[in-house]
DOTORZA-470450 format. One record per residue (C-alpha): residue in one letter; y negated, x negated, z negated. Coordinates in steps of 0.1 Angstrom, whole numbers, padded with zeros to 4 digits, always signed. Each point is the difference from the previous one (the first is absolute). Example, Ala and Ser with C-alpha at 12.3 -4.5 7.8 and 13.67 -1.06 7.14 Angstrom:
2
A+0045-0123-0078S-0034-0014+0007
This chain:
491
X-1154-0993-1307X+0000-0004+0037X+0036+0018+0016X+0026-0030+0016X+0001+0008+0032X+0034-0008+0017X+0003-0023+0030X+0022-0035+0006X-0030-0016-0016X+0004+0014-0029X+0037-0004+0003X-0002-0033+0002X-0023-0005-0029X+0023+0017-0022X+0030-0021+0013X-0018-0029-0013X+0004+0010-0035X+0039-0002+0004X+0014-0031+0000X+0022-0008+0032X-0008+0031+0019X-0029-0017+0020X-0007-0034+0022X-0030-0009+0018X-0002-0027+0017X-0029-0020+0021X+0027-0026+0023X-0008+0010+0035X+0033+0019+0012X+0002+0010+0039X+0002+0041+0004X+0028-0014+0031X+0033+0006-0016X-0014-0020-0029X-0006+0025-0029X+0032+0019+0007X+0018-0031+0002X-0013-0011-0034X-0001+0033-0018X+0034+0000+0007X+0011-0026-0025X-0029+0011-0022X+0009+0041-0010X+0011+0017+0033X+0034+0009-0014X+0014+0035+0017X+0023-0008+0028X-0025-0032+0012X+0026-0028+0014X+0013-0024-0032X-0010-0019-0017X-0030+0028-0013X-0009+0011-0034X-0017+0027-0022X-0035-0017-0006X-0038+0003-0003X-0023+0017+0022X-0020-0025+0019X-0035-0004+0014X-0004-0027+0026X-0035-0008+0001X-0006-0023+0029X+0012+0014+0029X-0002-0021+0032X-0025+0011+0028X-0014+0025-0026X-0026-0012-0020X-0007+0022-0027X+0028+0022+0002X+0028+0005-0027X+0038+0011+0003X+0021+0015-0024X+0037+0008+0001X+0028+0012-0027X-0021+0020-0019X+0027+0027-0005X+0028-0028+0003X+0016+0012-0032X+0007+0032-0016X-0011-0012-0036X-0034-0013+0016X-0006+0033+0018X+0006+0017-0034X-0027-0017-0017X-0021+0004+0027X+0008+0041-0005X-0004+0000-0041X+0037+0014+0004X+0039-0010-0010X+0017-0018+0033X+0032+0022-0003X-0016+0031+0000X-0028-0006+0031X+0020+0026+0021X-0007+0026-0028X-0036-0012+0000X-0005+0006+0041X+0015+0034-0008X-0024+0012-0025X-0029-0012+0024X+0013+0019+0032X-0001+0030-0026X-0037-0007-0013X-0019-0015+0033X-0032-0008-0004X-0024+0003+0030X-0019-0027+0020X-0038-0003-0007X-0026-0009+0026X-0022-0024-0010X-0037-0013+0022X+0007-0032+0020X-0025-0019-0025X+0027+0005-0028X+0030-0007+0021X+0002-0043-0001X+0023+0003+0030X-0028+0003+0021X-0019-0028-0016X-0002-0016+0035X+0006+0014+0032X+0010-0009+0040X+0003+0022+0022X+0019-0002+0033X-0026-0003+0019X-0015-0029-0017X-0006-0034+0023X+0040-0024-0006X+0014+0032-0017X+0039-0012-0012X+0023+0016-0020X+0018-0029-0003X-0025-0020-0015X-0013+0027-0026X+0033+0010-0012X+0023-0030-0015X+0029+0022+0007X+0032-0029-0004X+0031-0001+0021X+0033+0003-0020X+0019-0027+0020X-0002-0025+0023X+0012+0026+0026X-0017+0032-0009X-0016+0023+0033X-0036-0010-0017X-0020-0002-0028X+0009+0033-0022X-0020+0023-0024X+0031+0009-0022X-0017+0018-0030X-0030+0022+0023X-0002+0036-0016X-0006+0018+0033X-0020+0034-0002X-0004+0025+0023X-0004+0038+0005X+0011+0027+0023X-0025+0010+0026X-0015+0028-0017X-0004-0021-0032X+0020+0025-0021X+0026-0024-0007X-0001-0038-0014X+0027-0023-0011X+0006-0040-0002X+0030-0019+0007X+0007-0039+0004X+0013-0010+0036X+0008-0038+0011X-0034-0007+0025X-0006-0031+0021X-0029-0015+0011X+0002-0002+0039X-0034-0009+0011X-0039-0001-0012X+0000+0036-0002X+0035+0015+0006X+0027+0006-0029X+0036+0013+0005X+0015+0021-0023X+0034+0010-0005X+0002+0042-0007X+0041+0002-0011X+0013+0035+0021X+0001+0029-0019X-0018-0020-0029X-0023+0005-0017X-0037+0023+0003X-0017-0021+0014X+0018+0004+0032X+0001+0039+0000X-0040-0004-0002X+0001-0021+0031X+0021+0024+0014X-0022+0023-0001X-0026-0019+0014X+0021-0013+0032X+0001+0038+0005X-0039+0000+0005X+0001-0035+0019X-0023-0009-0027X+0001-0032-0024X+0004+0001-0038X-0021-0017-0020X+0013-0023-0033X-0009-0024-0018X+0019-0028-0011X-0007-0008-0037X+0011-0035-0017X-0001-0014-0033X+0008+0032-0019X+0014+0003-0038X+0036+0006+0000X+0001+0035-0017X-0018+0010+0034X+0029-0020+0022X+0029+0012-0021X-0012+0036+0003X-0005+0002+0035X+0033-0009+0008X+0016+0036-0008X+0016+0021+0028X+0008+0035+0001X+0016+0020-0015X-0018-0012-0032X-0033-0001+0017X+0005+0022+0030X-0028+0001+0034X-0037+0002-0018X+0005-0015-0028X-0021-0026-0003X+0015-0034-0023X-0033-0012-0010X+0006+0027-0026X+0025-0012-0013X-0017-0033-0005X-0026+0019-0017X+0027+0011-0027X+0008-0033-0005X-0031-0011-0016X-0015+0035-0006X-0028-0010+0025X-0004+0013+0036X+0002-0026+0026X-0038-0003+0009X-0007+0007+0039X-0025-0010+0027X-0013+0016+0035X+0012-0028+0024X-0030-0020+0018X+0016+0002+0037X+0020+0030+0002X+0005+0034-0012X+0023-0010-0032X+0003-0010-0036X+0005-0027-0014X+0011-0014-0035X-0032-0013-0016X+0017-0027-0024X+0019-0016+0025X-0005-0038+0010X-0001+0005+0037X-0001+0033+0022X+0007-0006+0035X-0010+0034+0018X+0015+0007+0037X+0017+0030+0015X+0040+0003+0012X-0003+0009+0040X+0021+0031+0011X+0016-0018+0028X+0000-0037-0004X+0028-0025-0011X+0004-0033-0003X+0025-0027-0002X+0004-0010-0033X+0004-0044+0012X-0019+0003+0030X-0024-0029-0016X+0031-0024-0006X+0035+0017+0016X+0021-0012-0031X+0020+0035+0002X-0002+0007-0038X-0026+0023-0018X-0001-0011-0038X+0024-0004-0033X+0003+0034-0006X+0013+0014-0037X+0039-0001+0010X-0006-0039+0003X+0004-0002+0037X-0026-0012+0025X+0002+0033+0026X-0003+0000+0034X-0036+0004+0014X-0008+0035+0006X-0010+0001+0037X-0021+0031+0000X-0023+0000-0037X-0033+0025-0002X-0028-0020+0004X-0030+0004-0019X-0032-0010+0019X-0024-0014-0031X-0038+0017-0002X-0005-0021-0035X+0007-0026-0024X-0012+0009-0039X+0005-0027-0027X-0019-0010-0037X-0028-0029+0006X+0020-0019-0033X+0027-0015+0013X+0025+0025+0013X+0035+0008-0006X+0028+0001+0029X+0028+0014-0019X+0033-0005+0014X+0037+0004-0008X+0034-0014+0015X+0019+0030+0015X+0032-0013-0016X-0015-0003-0031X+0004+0016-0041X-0037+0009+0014X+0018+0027+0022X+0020+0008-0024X-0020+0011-0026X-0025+0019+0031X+0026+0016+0013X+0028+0006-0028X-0020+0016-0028X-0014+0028+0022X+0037+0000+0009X+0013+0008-0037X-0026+0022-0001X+0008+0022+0029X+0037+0001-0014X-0007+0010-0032X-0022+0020+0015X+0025+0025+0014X+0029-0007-0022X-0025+0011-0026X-0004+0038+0013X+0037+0000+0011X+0020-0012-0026X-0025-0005-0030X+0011-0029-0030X+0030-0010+0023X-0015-0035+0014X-0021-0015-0025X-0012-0030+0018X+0002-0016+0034X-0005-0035+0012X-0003-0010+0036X+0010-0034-0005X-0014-0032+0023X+0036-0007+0016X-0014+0035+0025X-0036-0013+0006X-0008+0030-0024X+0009+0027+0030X+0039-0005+0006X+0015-0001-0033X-0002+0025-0036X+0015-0007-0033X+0004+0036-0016X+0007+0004-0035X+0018+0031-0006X+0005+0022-0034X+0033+0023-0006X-0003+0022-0031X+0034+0019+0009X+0021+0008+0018X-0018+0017+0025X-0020-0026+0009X+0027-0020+0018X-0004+0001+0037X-0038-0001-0008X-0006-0036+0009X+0011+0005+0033X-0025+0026+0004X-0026-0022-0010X+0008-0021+0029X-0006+0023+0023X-0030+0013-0012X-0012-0038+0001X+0009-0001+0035X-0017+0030+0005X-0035-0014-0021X+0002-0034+0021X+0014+0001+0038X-0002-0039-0001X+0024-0004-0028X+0033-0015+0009X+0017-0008-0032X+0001+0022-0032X+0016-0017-0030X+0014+0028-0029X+0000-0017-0034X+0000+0013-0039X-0025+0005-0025X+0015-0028-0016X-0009-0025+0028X-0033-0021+0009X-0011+0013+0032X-0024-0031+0005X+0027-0025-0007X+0024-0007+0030X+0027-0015-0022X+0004+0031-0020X-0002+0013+0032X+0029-0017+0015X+0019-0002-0033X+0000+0042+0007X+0013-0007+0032X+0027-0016-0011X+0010+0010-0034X-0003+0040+0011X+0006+0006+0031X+0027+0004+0027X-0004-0005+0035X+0026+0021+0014X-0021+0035-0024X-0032-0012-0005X-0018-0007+0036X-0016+0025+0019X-0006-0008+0038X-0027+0024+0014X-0002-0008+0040X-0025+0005+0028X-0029+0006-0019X-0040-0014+0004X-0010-0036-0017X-0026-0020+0005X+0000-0024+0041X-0009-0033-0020X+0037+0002-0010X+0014-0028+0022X+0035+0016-0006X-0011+0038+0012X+0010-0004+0036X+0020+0010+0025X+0014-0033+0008X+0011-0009-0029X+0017+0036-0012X+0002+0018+0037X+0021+0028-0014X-0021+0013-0030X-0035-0014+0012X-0008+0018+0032X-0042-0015-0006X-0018-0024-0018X-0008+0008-0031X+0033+0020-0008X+0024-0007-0029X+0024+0007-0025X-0011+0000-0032X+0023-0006-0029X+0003+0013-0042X+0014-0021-0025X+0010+0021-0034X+0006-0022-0025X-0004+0028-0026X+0028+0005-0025X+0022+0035+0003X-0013+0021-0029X+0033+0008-0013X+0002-0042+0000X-0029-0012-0017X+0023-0006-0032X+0020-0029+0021X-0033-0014+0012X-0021-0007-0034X-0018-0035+0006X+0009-0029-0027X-0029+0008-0029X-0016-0028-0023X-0013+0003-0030X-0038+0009+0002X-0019-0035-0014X-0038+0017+0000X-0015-0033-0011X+0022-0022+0024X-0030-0019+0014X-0002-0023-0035X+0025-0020+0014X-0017-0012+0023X-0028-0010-0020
């Protein structure tokens, strides 16, 4: 029997099989504002403007002004579908990501006859060469700086090739062979490998690689200190499904590139060149970004001058998501819960059984911690969890201390905490002047000049809504009697 091999293809085949997870479609849908605007009301969900919904996945496959061409979006719009698509339980994915981190499984290089990515090939130097008609890239709103590639796993290496590592930035198209990309400060490896290469004056090769399957997207999107500089997340994917993400020599440039993907567009970041992020149409704004506001365009993005557009000769797949959307969430708040219980886990071991970065924070800015207290030793521990969350995820904003007795993944249990055991005047703790994340619109000097002295500064704030020890007598939930065979009613 011939071995699956993962890739959204195969995804998508399998999402068939479950009712309501999948939509295809062959109405004619315009990649302007279009798909966004009507994936909106299909599934977006996250912190996407209301009216939105948890719904299907959807692939759109008549996309105008590219013939041929398919898109799909919301693939990992809902926890429960990204669970299936992992064989695993959705409350316990963060547990899942951990175990992988612990057991990666290398990349495999594979001959450019067995990679399908590279099915068809055009190079920059081809005769009416354009980006922008190869790559069906859509804009998010009406408004957006461009047309964006928001789910491009970009690969690159330092300049001695002893390091590798992926990461997902936002990437516009600005002209037939020029991409901007946005490299957060102080984020992720990808920019320490261009440092190093602005120290030679020399540019860095990546690839750009499109249409992936989601145990690939959800594990690149770890930071340190779970997956500190050189580790590479493509091994993590390769945990995922026990099978290393298969690898292929690059046709333009000295790079690899991932052999199942739908499209590889190959280029290389220049050492000294930026870009405005609007110069094509001066709107001011970038895109919707996860905290569900449309930033302001960046005026001075890395550019990425294109050698080389890749793709499959069967109809190819431009995978996109909506920034704001439960598609972020689940990219960027698994990896999250993994990272925390990560480091909670060698710190304080058994104390935080479960975590849940829930979509009210895009999946960065907000964690649910469940906390266990055997004795009486244990009380102050939850607040040390906190900290050590902090400490796991710099982005975090919000941590929210709950008991074992509580459903993390249920806001109104949640909130019924909040309210039912807890007291604002004991149980806030305000920790000021630290790091978050700049797509914060709230993290600025104008609107807090006395705590934020730069962007990207802010206070970040605990919630313990965990019972006193020596209390959890006076706090014993209402219990019902146990009806195991309850559903015959409903029969």
């Amino acid at each position: 029997m011939t071995e699956k091999l993962y890739d959204l293809r195969q995804v998508l085949e399998d999402l068939k099989d479950i009712p309501g997870q999948l939509h295809e479609t062959d109405v004619e849908i315009d990649p302007h504002a279009e798909i966004s605007g009507a994936y909106r009301y299909i599934g977006a969900g996250g912190t996407v403007m209301r009216p939105t919904q948890e719904g299907p996945a959807v692939t759109f496959n008549n996309i105008k002004g590219f013939p041929g061409v398919r898109v799909n979006i919301g693939t990992m719009a809902s926890r429960k579908r990204v669970a299936h698509i992992l064989g695993h339980d959705y409350k316990t994915l963060g547990h899942l990501l951990n175990e992988a981190v612990k057991n990666p499984i290398e990349p495999v290089k594979v001959s450019r006859e067995e990679a399908p990515a590279q099915e068809v090939v055009h190079l920059a130097t081809d005769e009416g060469f354009d980006i922008r008609k190869l790559i069906a890239a859509p804009t998010n709103t009406e408004y957006d700086a461009g047309p964006y590639i928001t789910t491009g796993l970009v690969l690159g290496s330092t300049p001695d090739k002893s390091m590798s590592d992926v990461t997902i930035h936002r990437m516009v198209l600005e002209d037939a062979d020029t991409i901007g990309i946005y490299i957060m400060p102080g984020g992720r490896h990808l920019g320490a490998f261009l440092a190093e290469h602005q120290k030679l004056n020399q540019p860095m090769p990546v690839t750009i690689n499109i249409g992936l399957d989601p145990a690939i997207l959800i594990g690149a999107t770890f930071e340190p200190p779970a997956t500190p500089l050189g580790y590479n997340e493509l091994w993590i994917a390769g945990a995922l499904r026990n099978q290393a993400v298969q690898v292929v020599d690059s046709v333009a440039i000295d790079e690899v590139g991932i052999a199942r993907s739908e499209f590889i567009i190959e280029g290389e970041i220049l050492p000294s060149e930026t870009i405005r992020e609007d110069i094509n149409t001066n709107t001011g704004h970038a895109m919707p970004e996860f905290p569900g506001y449309n930033g302001p365009a960046n005026q001075a993005l890395s550019v990425i001058k294109v050698k080389a557009v890749t793709h499959r000769k069967d109809n190819p797949i431009m995978q996109t998501t909506i920034g704001p959307s439960e598609e972020h969430v689940s990219m960027a708040g698994i990896p999250t819960e993994a990272s925390i219980l990560n480091l909670v886990d060698k710190a304080i071991p058994g104390k935080v059984p479960n975590v849940y970065c829930p979509p009210a924070g895009g999946g960065k800015f907000m964690a649910i911690l469940q906390i266990r207290k055997e004795n009486p030793a244990d009380e102050g521990i939850q607040r040390q969890a906190a900290l050590l969350a902090f400490s796991a995820f710099k982005e975090l904003k919000t941590v929210i201390l709950v008991d074992e007795d509580v459903d993390i993944f249920d806001m109104n249990d949640v909130m019924w905490t909040i309210n039912t055991r807890f007291q604002a005047h004991k149980d806030i703790m305000v920790l000021e002047g630290m790091r978050n994340h700049p797509l914060d619109p709230s993290e600025t000097p104008e609107y807090s000049p006395e705590y934020i002295r730069v962007k990207g500064m802010s206070s970040k704030l605990v919630l313990d809504g965990t019972v006193p020890f020596d209390m959890k007598d006076k706090f014993k939930r209402a219990q019902f009697k146990e009806v195991p065979d309850w559903e015959k009613y409903l029969k």
